[in-house]
C-alpha positions as CSV (number, residue, x, y, z in Angstrom):
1,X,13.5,-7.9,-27.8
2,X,13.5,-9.7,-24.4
3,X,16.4,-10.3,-22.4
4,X,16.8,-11.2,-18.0
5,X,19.7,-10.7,-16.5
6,X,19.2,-14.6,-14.3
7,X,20.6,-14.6,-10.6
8,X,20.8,-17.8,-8.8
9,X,17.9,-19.0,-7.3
10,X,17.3,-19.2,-3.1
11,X,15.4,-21.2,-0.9
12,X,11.9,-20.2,-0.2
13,X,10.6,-18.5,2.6
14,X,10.4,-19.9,5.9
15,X,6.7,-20.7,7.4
16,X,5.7,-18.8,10.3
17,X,2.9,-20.0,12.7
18,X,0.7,-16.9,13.3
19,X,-2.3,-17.5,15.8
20,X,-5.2,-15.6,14.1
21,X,-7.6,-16.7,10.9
22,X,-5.8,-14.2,9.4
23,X,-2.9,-11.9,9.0
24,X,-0.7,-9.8,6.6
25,X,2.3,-8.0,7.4
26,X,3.6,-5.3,4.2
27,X,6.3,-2.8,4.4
28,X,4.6,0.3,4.4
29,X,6.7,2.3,2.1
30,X,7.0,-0.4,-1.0
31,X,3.7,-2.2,-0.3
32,X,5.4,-5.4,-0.2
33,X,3.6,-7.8,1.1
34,X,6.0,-10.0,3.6
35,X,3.7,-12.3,5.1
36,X,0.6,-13.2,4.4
37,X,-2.7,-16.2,6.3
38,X,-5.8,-16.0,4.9
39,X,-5.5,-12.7,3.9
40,X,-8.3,-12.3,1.6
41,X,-10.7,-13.7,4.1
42,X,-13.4,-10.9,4.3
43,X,-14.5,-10.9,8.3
44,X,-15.7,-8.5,10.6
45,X,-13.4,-5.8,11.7
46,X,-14.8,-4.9,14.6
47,X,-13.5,-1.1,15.8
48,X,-10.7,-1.4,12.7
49,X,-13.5,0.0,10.8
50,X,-13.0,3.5,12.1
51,X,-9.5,3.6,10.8
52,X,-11.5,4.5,7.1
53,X,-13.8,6.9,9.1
54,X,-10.4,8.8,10.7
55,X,-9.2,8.8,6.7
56,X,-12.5,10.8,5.6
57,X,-11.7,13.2,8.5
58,X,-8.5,13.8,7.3
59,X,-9.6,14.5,3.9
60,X,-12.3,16.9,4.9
61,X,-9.7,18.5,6.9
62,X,-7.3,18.8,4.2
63,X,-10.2,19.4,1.5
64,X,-11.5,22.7,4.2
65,X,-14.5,20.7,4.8
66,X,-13.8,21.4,8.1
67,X,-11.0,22.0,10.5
68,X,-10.2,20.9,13.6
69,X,-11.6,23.3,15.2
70,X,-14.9,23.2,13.7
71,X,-17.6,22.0,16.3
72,X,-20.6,20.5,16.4
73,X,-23.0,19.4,18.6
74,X,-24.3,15.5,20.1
75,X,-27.4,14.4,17.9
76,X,-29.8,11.9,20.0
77,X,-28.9,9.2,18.4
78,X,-25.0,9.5,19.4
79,X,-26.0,10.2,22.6
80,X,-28.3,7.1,22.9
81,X,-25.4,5.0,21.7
82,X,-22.8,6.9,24.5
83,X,-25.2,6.6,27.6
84,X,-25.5,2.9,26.6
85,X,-23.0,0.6,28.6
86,X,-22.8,-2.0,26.5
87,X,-20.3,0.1,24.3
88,X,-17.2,1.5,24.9
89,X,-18.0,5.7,25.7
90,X,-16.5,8.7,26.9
91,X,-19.9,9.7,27.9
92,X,-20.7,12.6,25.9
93,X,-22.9,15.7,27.0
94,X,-25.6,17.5,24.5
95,X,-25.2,20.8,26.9
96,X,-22.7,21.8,25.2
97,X,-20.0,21.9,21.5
98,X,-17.6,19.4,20.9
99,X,-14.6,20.4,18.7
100,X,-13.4,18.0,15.8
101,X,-10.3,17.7,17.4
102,X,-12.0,16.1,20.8
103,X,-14.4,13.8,18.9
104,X,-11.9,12.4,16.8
105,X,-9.1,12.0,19.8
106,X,-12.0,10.2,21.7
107,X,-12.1,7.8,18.5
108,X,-8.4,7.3,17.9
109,X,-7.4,6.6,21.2
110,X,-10.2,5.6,22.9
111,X,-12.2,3.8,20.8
112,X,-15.2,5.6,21.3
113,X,-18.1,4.9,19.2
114,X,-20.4,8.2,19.1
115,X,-17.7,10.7,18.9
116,X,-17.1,8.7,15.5
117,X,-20.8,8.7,14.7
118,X,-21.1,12.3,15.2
119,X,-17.9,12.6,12.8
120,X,-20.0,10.9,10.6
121,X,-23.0,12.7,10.8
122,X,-21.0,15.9,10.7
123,X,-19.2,15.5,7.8
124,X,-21.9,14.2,5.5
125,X,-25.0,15.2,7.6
126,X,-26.4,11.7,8.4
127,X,-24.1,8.5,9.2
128,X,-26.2,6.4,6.0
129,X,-24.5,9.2,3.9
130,X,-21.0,8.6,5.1
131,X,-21.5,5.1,4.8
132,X,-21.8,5.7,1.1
133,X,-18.9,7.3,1.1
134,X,-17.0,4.7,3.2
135,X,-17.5,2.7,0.6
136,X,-16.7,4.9,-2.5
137,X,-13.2,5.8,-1.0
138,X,-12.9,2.2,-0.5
139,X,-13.6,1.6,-4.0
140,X,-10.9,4.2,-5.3
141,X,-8.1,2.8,-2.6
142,X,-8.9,-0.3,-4.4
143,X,-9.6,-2.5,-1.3
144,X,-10.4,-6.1,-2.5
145,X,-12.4,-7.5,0.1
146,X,-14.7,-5.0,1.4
147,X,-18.2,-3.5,2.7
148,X,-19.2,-0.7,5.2
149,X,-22.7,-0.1,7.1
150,X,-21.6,2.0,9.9
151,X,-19.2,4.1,10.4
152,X,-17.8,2.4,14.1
153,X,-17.5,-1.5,13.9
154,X,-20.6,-2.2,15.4
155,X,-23.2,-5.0,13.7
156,X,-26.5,-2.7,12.7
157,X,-28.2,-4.6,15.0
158,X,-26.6,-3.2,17.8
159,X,-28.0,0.1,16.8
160,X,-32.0,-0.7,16.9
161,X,-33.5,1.9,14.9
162,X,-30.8,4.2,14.2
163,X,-29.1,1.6,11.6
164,X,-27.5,4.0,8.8
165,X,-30.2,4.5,6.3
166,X,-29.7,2.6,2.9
167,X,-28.2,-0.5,5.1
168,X,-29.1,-3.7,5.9
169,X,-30.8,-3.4,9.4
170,X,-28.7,-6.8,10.2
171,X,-25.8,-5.7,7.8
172,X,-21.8,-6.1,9.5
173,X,-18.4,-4.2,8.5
174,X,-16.3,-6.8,6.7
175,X,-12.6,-6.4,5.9
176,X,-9.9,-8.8,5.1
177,X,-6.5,-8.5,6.0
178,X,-5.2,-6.8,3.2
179,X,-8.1,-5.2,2.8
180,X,-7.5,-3.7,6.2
181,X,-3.9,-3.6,5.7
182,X,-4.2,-1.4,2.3
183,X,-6.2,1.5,4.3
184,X,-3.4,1.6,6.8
185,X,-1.0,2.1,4.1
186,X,-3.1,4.8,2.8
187,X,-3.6,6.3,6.1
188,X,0.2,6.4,7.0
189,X,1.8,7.6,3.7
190,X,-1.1,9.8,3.0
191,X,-2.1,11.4,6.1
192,X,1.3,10.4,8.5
193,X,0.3,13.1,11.1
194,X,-2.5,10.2,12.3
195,X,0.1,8.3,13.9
196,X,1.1,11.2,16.2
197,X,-2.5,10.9,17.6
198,X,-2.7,7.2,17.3
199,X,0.8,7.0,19.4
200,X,-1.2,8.7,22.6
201,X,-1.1,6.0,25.0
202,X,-3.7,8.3,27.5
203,X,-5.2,11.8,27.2
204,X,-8.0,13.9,29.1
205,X,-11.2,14.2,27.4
206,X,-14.0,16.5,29.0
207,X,-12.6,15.9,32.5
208,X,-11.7,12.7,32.4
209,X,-8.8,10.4,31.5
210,X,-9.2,8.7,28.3
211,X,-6.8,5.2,27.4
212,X,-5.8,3.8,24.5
213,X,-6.8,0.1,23.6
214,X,-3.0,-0.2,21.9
215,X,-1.4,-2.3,24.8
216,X,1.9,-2.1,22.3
217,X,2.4,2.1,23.4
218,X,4.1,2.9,26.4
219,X,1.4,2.6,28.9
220,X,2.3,3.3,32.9
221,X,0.4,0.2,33.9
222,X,3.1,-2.6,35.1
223,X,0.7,-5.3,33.4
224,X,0.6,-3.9,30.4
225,X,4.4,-3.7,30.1
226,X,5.0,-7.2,28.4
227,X,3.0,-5.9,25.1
228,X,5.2,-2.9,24.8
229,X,7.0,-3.3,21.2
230,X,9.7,-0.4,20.4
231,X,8.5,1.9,17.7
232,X,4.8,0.9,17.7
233,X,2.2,4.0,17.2
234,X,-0.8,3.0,15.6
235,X,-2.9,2.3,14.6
236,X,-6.5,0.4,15.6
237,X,-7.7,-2.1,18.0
238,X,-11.2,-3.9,17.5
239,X,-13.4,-6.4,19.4
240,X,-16.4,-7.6,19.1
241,X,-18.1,-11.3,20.0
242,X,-18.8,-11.6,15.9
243,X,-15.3,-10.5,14.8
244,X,-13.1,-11.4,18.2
245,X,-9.9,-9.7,19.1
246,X,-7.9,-7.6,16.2
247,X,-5.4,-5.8,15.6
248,X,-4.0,-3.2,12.9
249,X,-0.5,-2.3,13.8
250,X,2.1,-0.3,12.8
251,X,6.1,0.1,14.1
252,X,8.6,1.7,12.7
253,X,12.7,0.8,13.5
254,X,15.6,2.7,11.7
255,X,13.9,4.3,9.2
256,X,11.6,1.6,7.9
257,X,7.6,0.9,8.5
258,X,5.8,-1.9,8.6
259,X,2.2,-2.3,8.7
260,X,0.8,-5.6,10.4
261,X,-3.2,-7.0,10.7
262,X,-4.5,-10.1,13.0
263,X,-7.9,-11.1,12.8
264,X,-9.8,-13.1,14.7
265,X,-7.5,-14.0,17.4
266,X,-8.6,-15.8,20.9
267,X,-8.1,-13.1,23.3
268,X,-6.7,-9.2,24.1
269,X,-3.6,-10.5,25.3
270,X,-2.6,-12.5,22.1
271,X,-3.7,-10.1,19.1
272,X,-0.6,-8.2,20.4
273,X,1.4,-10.9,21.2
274,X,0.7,-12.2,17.2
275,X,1.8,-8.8,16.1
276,X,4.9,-8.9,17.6
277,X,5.6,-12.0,16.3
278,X,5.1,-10.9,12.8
279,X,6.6,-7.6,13.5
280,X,10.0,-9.1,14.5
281,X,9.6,-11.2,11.7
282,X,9.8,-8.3,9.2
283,X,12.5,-6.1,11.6
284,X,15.0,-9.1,11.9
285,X,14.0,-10.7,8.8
286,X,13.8,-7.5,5.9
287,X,16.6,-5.1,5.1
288,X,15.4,-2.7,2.4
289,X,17.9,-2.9,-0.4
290,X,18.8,-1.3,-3.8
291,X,18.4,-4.2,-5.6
292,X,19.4,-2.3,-9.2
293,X,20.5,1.6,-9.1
294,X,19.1,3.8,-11.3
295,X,20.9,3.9,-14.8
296,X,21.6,0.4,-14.6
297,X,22.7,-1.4,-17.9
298,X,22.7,-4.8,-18.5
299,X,26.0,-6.5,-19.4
300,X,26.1,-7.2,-23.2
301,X,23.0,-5.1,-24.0
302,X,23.1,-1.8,-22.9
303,X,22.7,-0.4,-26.7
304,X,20.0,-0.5,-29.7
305,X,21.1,0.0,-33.3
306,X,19.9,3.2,-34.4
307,X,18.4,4.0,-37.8
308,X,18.8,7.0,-39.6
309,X,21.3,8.8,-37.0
310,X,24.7,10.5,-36.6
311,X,25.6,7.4,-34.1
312,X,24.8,3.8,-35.1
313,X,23.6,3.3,-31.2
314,X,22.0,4.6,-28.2
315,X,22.7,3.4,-24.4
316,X,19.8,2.5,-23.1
317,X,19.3,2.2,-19.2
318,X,16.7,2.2,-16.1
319,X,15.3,5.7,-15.2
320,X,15.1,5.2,-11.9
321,X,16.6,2.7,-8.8
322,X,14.6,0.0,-7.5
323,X,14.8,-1.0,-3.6
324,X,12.2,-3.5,-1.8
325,X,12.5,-5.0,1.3
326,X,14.7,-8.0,0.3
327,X,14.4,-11.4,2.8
328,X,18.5,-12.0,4.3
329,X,20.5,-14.0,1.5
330,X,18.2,-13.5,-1.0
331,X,19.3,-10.6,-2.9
332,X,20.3,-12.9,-6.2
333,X,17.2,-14.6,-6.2
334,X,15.9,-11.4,-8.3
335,X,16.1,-10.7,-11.4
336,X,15.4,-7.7,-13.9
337,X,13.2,-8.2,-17.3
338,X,13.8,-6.2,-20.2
339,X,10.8,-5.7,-22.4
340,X,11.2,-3.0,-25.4
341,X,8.3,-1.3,-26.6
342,X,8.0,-2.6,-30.2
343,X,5.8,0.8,-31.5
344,X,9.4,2.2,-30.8
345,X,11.7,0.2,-33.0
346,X,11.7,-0.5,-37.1
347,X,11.1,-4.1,-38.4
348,X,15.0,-4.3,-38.4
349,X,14.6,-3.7,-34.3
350,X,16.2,-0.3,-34.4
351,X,15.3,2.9,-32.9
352,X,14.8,5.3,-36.0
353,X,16.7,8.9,-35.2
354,X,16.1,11.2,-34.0
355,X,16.1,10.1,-30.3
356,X,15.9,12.6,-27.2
357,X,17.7,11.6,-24.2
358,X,15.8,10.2,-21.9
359,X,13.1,8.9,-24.2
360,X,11.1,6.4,-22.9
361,X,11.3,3.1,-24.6
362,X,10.1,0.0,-22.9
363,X,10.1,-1.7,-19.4
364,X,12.2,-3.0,-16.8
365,X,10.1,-5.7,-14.3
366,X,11.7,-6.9,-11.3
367,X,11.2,-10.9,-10.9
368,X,11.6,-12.9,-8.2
369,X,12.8,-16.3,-8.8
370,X,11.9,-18.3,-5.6
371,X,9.0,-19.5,-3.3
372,X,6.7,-17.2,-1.0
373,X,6.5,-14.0,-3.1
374,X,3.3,-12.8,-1.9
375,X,3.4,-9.1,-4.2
376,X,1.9,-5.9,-3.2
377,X,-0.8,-4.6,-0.8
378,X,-1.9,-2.3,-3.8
379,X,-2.4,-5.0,-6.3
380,X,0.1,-3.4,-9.3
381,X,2.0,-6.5,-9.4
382,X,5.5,-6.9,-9.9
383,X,8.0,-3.8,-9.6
384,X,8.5,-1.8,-12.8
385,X,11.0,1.3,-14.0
386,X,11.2,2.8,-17.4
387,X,14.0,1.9,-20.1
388,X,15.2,5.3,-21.4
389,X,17.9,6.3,-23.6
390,X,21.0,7.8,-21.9
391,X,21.8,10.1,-24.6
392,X,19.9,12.3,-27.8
393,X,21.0,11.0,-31.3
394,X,20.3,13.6,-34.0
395,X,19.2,12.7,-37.2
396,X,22.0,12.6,-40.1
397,X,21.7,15.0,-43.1
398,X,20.6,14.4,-46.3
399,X,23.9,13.7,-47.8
400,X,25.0,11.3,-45.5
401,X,21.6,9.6,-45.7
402,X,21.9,9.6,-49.4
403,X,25.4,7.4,-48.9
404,X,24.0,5.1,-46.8
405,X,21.3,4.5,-48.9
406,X,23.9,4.4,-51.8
407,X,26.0,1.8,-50.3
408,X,22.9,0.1,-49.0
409,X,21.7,-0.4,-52.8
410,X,25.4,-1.4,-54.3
411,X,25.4,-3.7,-51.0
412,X,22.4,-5.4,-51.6
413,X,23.5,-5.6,-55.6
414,X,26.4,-7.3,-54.6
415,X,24.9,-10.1,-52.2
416,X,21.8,-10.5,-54.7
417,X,24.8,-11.5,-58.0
418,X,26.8,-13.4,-55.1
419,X,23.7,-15.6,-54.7
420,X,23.0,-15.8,-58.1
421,X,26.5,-16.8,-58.7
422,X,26.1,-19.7,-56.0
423,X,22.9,-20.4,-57.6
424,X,24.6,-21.7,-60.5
425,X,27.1,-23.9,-59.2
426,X,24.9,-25.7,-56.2
């Protein structure tokens, strides 16, 4: 029992020119995926690797692993890696306990790469240990295009001897786009308080001011003020020669959040100018809309016969609204599938009472019926809501039922001699 109601159909979606290899942009509450280059390209992240490290604090955190409080102190080998020049440091101290708060400020803002490997090794006791499970939360976010060595961005063989144990000793990060773009979305509708540290434009870290990477936050520094978007605050920066300049972003304007990756674009200056444009593109282009309300019924087929029941029918309707980011002009180019679960229904097609209200009896799926639907960061495909009936029908009593049937036999007398009859006379 399949039946659409059809809308008219719009014109596809307009091309955008984005200058990177690659890039996604998704509306971070649906998962919709707006836009969309390459975006199962698996490259090297660069420094976009520690947004999965800052996810694993968070769950320790919430888990009482640890707290932020909790310190610890500077291993040799994230020392070696902040008293070497060639990477970005806050240059930490071993004289002395660093709290988790500090470390992971340094790693959110700044970028640092030994406060995040002493996150690492504090949280699972050596770096090749958190790798593993880097990659095991990766495996249950269901990122599609993935692999971890270190915890930081870096390529193994920046790290001599102290590559994570287990790795390859030349092994890199990769990420695609969504890839990169799916742990965002985790990270901001999971853990949201990480965008009130990721929002810092500067702090003070151990006696010393400490800047964020984000040129798109409000920074004080007049050349910096043509990369300032309203609402950015988050979430990661990376750079490296392998992977280049990229860029995991996220904004939010009147209510609504989008999440936005570039990869592998030709300098600083233009990862953020690309984000921009594909943030305007989803901000002037996108209007979350209810696109059906919950309890919705379609016109000419909003009941099911009913077997067996005080009532011959039963409304059936949509437990729940749907709403997704819907492109300007082309709310009727959707349209809503009806499929009815057929375990539920008799070989006549009826529902057999009794019934409870609000029993679940099949699936709604909304379709889109143009060009440049790219689906959903999370992979479940198309929208779905329950079908449910609106009302309980009780069974009917044994006297009533004995009628029916009654009439049902003398009925099916009749039309069996009326066939017989014509039988005759054809």
């Amino acid at each position: 029992m399949l039946f659409s109601i059809v809308l008219h159909p719009a014109d596809g979606h307009a091309q955008m020119d984005i200058n990177a290899e690659s890039a996604i942009l998704v509306d971070a509450t649906t998962g919709k995926i707006l836009y969309a280059k390459n975006a199962d390209t698996a490259m090297p992240p660069a420094s976009m690797t520690k947004m999965m490290t800052e996810y694993l604090v968070w769950e320790a955190i919430e888990n009482g692993q640890i707290s932020w409080d909790t310190t610890t102190m500077i291993s040799d080998y994230a020392y070696s890696i902040s008293a070497n020049n060639s990477f970005s440091g806050v240059g930490l101290r071993q004289n002395r306990d660093y709290t988790v708060r500090e470390l992971y400020e340094a790693m959110a803002i700044n970028s640092d790469n030994a406060t995040t490997i002493a996150l690492a090794e504090l949280i699972a006791g050596s770096e090749g240990e958190f790798v593993k499970l880097m990659n095991q939360k990766g495996e249950e976010m269901g990122l599609p295009d993935f692999k971890f060595v270190n915890s930081t961005g870096l390529e193994n063989s920046d790290l001599g001897d102290n590559y994570p144990e287990g790795t390859d000793p030349n092994g890199v990060n990769l990420l695609s786009a969504k890839s990169a773009a799916l742990l965002a979305y985790h990270i901001v509708n999971d853990y949201p308080e990480a965008l009130e540290i990721s929002r810092i434009p500067e702090t003070e870290f151990d006696g010393q001011t400490i800047r964020n990477y984000n040129w798109m936050l409000p920074h004080d520094a007049t050349y910096l003020e043509p990369f300032y978007y309203e609402g950015v605050d988050g979430l990661k920066t990376g750079y490296t020669e392998l992977a280049e300049y990229c860029f995991t972003g996220t904004a939010i304007r009147n209510g609504e959040r989008l999440i936005s990756v570039v990869m592998k674009t030709g300098s600083e200056e233009e990862r953020f100018q690309e984000t921009a444009k594909l943030l305007d593109y989803g901000f002037n282009n996108f209007q979350q809309q209810e696109l059906f309300p919950a309890g919705y019924q379609a016109k000419g087929e909003s009941t099911l016969p009913v077997a067996k029941g005080k009532e011959d029918t039963v409304n059936v309707i949509t437990n729940e609204a749907i709403s997704i980011p819907v492109k300007a002009n082309e709310e009727e180019n959707y349209q809503l599938e009806f499929q009815f679960d057929e375990s539920k229904l008799n070989e006549d097609g009826e529902l057999v009472a009794p019934i409870e209200k609000g029993e679940v009896i099949g699936q709604a799926t909304l379709v889109y019926d143009g060009e440049g639907d790219y689906g959903y960061i999370t992979g479940e495909g198309a929208k779905t809501v329950d079908i449910v009936t609106e009302h309980a029908v009780e069974k009917a009593n044994w006297f009533m039922l004995t009628l029916g049937a009654i009439g049902d036999f003398f009925t099916d007398l009749f039309t069996s001699a009326v066939d017989f009859v014509k039988g005759l006379f054809s």
